[in-house]
N, C-alpha and C positions, 0 to 999 in steps of 0.2 A: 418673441418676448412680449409683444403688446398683447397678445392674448391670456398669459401667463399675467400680468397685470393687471389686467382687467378682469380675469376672474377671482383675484386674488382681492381686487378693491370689492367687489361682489359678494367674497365670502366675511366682508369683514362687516357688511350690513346687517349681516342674520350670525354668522359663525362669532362676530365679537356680540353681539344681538343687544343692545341695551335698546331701548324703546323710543322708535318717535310715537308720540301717543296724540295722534288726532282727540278730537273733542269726546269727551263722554259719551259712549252709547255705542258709538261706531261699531259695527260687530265685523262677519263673515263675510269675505267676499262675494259669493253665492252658498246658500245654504243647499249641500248635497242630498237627495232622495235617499240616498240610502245612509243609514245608523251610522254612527262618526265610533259606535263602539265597535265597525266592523274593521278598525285597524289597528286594533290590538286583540292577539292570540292568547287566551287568558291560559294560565298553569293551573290545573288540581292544588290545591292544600296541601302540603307534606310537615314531616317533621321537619323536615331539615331547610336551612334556606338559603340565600343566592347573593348573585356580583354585581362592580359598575365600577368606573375612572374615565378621567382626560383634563387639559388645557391647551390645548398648540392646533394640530392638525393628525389624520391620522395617516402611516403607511400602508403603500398599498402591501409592500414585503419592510416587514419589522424585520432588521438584522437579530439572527436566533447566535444571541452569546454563549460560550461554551465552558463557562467557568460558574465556580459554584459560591454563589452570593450569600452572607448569612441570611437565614433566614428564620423570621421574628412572627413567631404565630401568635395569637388573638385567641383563646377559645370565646362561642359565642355565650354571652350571658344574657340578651338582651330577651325579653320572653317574647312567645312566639304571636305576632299581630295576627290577626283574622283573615289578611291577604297576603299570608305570608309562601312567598313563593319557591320554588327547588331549585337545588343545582344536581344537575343529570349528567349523568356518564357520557361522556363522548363517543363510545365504543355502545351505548347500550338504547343512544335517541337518535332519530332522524335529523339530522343536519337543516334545519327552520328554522329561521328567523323569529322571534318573539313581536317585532312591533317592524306594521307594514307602514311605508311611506305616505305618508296622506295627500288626498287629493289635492290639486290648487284650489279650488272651491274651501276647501276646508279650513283655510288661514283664516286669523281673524285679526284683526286691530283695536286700538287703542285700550284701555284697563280692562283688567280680567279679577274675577274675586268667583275663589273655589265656595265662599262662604261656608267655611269648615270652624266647627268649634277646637276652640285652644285646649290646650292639656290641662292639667294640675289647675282646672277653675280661672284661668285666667283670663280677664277682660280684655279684649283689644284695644290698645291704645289708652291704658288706664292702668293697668296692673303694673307695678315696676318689676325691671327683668330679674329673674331669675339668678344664681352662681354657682360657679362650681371650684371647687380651691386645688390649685397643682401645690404639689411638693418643687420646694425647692432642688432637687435630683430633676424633675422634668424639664424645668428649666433652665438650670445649666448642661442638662444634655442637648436641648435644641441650640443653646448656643456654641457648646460645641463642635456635636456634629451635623450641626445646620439643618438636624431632623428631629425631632420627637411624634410616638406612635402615644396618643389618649386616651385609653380606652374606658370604654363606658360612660361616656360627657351628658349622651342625651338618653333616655330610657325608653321603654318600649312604647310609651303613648306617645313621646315626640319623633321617633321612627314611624309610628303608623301616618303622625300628621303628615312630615313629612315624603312619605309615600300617595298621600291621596293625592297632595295638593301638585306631587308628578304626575299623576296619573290624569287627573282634571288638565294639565298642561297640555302632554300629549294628547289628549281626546279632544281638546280644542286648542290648536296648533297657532302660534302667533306668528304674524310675517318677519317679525325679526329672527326667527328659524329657521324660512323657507332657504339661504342659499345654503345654510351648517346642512341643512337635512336632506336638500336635493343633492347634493354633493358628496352625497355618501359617506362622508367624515366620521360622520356619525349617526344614531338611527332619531336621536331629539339632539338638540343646543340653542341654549341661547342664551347672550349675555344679560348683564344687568337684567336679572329677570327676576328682583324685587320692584323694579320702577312698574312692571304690567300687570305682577299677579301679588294678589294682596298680602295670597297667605304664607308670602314668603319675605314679604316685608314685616306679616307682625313675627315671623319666627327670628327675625334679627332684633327687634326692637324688645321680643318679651323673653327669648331663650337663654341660657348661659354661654351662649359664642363668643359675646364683646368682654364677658367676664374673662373668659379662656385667655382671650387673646391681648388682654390688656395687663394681664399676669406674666405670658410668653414674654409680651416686647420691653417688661419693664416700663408702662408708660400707663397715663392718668385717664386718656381718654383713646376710643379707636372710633373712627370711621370708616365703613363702607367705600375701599377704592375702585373695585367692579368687582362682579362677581358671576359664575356662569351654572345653571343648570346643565348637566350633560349624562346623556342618557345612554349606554354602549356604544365606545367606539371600535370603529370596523375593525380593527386589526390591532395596533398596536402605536406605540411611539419611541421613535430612535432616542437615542441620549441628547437631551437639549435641556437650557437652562430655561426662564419665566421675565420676556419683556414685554409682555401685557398685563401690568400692574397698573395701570392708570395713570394720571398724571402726576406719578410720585417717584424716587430716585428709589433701587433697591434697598437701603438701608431706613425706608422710611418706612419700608412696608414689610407685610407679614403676611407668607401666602396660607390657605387653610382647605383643607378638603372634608368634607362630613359625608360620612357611609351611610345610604340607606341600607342595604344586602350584605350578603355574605361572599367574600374575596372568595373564584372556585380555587381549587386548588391546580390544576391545569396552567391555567394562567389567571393572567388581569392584576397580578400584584406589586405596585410601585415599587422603583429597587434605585438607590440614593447613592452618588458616593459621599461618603464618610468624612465630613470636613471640608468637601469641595467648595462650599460659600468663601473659604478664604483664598481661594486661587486666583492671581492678578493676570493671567493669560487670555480667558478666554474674554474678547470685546462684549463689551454691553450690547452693542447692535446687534449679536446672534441667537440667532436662536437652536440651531445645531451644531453640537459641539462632537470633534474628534476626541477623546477621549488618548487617542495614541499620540496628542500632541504634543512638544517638546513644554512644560512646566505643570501635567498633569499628571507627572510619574509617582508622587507620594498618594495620590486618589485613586487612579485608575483601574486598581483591584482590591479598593479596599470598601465593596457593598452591604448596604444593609438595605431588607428587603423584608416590606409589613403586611401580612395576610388580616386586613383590617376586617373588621365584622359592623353587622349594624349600631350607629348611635354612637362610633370609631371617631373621632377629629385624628389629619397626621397634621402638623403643622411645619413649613418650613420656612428658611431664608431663600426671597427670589433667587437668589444667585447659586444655590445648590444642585448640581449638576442629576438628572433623574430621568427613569425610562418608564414605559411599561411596556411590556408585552400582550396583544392581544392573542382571541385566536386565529390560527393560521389561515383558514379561510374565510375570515371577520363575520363570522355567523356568531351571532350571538342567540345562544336558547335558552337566555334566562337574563333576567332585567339586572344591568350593573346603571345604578341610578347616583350619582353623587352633586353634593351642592358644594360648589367650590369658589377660589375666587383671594382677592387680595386685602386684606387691611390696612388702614393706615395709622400710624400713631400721631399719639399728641402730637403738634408744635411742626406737623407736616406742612410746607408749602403747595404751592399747584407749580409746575412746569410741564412747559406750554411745548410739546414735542410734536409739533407738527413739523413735517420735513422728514419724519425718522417712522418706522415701522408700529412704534410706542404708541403712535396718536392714534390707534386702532382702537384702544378703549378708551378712549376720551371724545366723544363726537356729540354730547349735549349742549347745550346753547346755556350756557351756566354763568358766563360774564367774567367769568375769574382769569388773572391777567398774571403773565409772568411773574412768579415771586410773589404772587399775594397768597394769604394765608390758606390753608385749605380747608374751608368750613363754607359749606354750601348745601339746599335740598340734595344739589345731585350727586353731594359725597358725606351721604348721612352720620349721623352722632347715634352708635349700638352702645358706647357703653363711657361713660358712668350710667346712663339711662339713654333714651329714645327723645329728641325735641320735638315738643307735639307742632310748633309750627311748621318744622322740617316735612315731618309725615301728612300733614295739610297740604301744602303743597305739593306732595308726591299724588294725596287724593283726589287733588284738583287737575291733576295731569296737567301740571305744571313742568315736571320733571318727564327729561326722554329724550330722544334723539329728536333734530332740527334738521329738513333739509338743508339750510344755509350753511351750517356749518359743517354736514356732511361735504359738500362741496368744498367749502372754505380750506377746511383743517386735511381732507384728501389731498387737494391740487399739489401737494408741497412732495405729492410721491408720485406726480405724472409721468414725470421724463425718465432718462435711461437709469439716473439711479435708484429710483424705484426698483430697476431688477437687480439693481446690487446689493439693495437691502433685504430683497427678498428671495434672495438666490439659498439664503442659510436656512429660512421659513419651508422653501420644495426642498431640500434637502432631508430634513424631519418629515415631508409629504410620502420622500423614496418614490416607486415610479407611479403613484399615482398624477404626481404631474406632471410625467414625462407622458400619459396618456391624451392628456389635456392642450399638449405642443403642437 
C-alpha cells in the first residue's frame, strides 16, 4: 500500500500539474542533440478531422458497457485549420501512437510563452474578452440534467490558437507533466497549465469561456479553480464523478471541457447519466462510483452521450456521474487534445481540504485561510473581465506550486488513510494499479 501512495503523491505533482515556477528564465533540464520535433509523428492534411478527453486517471481495461446510451451528435461546422488533422479507420491504419514520450532531458521549468498572436485582433492583456450568449433552453438543460453539449463557442481561428499553443506544450514539455506522462495515463497532462504557459492564460482572460460560464452558473463573476490541459488518454475512464475542483465545495463550481478535434466515432465520446448531480448516495470522497448501487436506480440507465467537435464547450455539474471510453488498446492515432478544468462562481469561498484526496489541486502557496473569500492570483478573475494586477502577478511568477506547501498540504494524506481515500481513485485506474503493487 506504501507504494500505491507514493505513486499516487507523485502523480499528483505533474498528473494535478499546476506550476511551481522557479525564477524567470529557468528553461530545460539538459537540452537534447536531437530535434524535440522528433516526438511528435505529424498526420498529412485531410478533409476530415480528429479526437481528445480526460480528468481522473486512466484504465488500464475501461469496463466495455453493453447497453445503448443516447447518443447526441455534433456535425462539424468549425472550418478546416491549416493543421488540421484525420481520424483513420481502425481496420485500415497501423496501430501508432501519434505523440512519443519525451525524453527526461526534454522537461523544462519555470514560464513558458508560445508567443502566438490572438484571433479577432486582440491585444493581450488589453483587449476586453470577448461573448458568447446561451439561450435560456441551454441553461436550464445543464441544470437539469447536470449536462449541457455548446456547440460552436469558439471558431475556427480560436481552435487553431488553441491547437498551437498544444502543440508548443508538448514539443517543450514542463516537469509538472513528467509523472501524468511517464505514467502512461496519458500521452501529455498537466494541471493549472495557465500559471506556465501564457497563451493559455490570455485565452481565459480574452476568449468567451468566463462569459459561457458565468451565464451557465447564474452568477456575476467566475474564477479559474484549476484547470488541466490533456492530451489522449490511454484507454479510457470507468464511471466516476469530479473531486478535483479545487479548493471549492461542488456547488460552488462549474466543471467545463473545450474540444480542440473531432470526437472518432469508435470511441472517446463522454457519456453522462441524466440527472445524476441530484443523487445523495454517492460520498464526496469518491471518485469511483458503482453505478449498480442501491439509490442510483433512477440514473443508472438513463445516458446521454456527446460526439463533440472542435471549438464544442460540454459543461457540467462536478457531481454528475460520467465515463468515457477509450481505445481498447490505448493507442491513440490521432490527437484528442482538450482544455478542461473547473470554475468557480461569484461569492465562492477557499476550503482548505487538506487531509482529504481534494488538496490535489490546491498546492499553491496563495495564503488563503479557511473560509476566507476566494479571490487570489492563483484563483484568477475570466470574467466580468481579466484583473490586470491578478495576471501581473501570474507574469511575475508569482503564482505556482511551492515546495513548502507541497509538503505541508500532502502530509495530511501519509498514513493508512491515505489508502482509503485513494482506494476509489485505483479503482477508476482498474488494473493499471494493480500493476504498480
Amino acid at each position: 500500500m506504501v507504494r500505491i501512495a507514493s505513486a499516487t503523491l507523485l502523480l499528483s505533482f505533474a498528473g494535478q500539474a499546476s506550476a511551481f515556477t522557479p525564477s524567470k528564465g529557468q528553461g530545460r533540464i539538459q537540452q537534447s542533440s536531437t530535434s524535440i520535433e522528433s516526438t511528435i509523428v505529424k498526420e498529412e492534411t485531410k478533409e476530415e478531422g480528429t479526437p481528445f478527453y480526460a480528468d481522473i486517471a486512466c484504465a488500464e481495461e475501461s469496463a466495455v458497457d453493453k447497453s445503448k446510451p443516447q447518443l447526441i451528435e455534433t456535425p462539424a461546422t468549425v472550418g478546416s485549420p491549416s493543421t488540421k488533422l484525420t481520424s483513420t479507420s481502425l481496420a485500415s491504419q497501423p496501430r501508432e501512437k501519434i505523440l512519443k514520450e519525451p525524453a527526461l532531458w526534454e522537461y523544462n521549468f519555470g514560464l513558458q510563452d508560445p508567443a502566438l498572436k490572438m484571433p479577432h485582433g486582440i491585444e493581450s492583456r488589453v483587449t476586453a474578452p470577448e461573448t458568447f450568449e446561451l439561450t435560456e433552453e441551454q441553461i436550464a438543460t445543464l441544470e437539469r440534467d447536470g449536462v449541457v453539449h455548446i456547440k460552436n463557442v469558439f471558431d475556427s481561428d480560436w481552435v487553431e490558437y488553441l491547437r498551437d499553443a498544444t502543440a508548443h506544450q508538448v514539443k517543450n514539455p514542463h516537469f509538472w507533466a513528467f509523472a501524468g506522462t511517464a505514467s502512461k495515463l496519458y500521452d501529455y497532462i498537466q494541471r493549472n497549465i495557465w500559471q506556465t504557459n501564457r497563451a493559455f492564460a490570455d485565452f481565459y482572460y480574452h476568449s468567451a469561456v468566463g462569459h459561457v460560464l458565468a451565464q451557465c452558473g447564474r452568477t456575476d463573476e467566475i474564477r479559474v479553480s484549476t484547470d488541466l490541459l490533456m492530451v489522449n488518454p490511454n484507454k479510457g475512464f470507468k464511471w466516476h464523478q469530479d473531486n478535483q475542483n479545487g479548493p471549492i465545495t461542488w456547488d460552488e463550481g462549474i466543471r467545463f471541457w473545450i474540444t480542440m478535434d473531432e470526437t472518432p466515432a469508435e470511441y472517446g465520446a463522454p457519456v453522462y447519466l441524466k440527472g445524476s448531480h441530484f443523487n445523495d448516495v454517492v460520498p464526496e470522497a469518491s471518485v469511483f462510483v458503482d453505478i449498480e448501487m442501491d439509490g442510483l436506480e433512477a440514473y443508472k440507465d438513463d445516458w446521454l452521450e456527446f460526439r463533440t467537435m472542435p471549438g464544442d464547450m460540454l459543461i457540467w455539474h462536478p457531481r454528475t456521474i460520467h465515463k468515457v471510453d477509450g481505445p481498447a488498446d490505448g493507442i491513440w492515432t490521432s490527437y484528442r487534445r482538450v482544455l478542461g478544468g473547473t470554475a468557480a462562481k461569484g461569492g465562492s469561498l477557499y476550503h482548505d481540504k487538506r487531509g482529504t484526496g481534494g488538496v490535489l489541486s490546491d498546492l499553491g502557496r496563495h495564503g488563503l485561510e479557511d473560509g476566507n473569500k476566494l479571490q487570489s492570483p492563483f484563483f484568477p478573475s475570466i470574467y466580468p473581465r481579466f484583473n490586470k494586477a491578478e495576471a501581473r502577478e501570474r507574469d511575475s511568477g508569482g503564482v505556482g506550486r511551492d515546495p513548502r506547501d507541497i509538503v505541508g498540504k500532502l502530509g495530511g494524506l501519509a498514513g493508512k488513510a491515505s489508502g482509503d481515500k485513494f482506494a476509489s481513485f485505483f479503482q477508476v485506474l482498474g488494473s493499471q494499479a494493480k500493476k504498480d503493487q
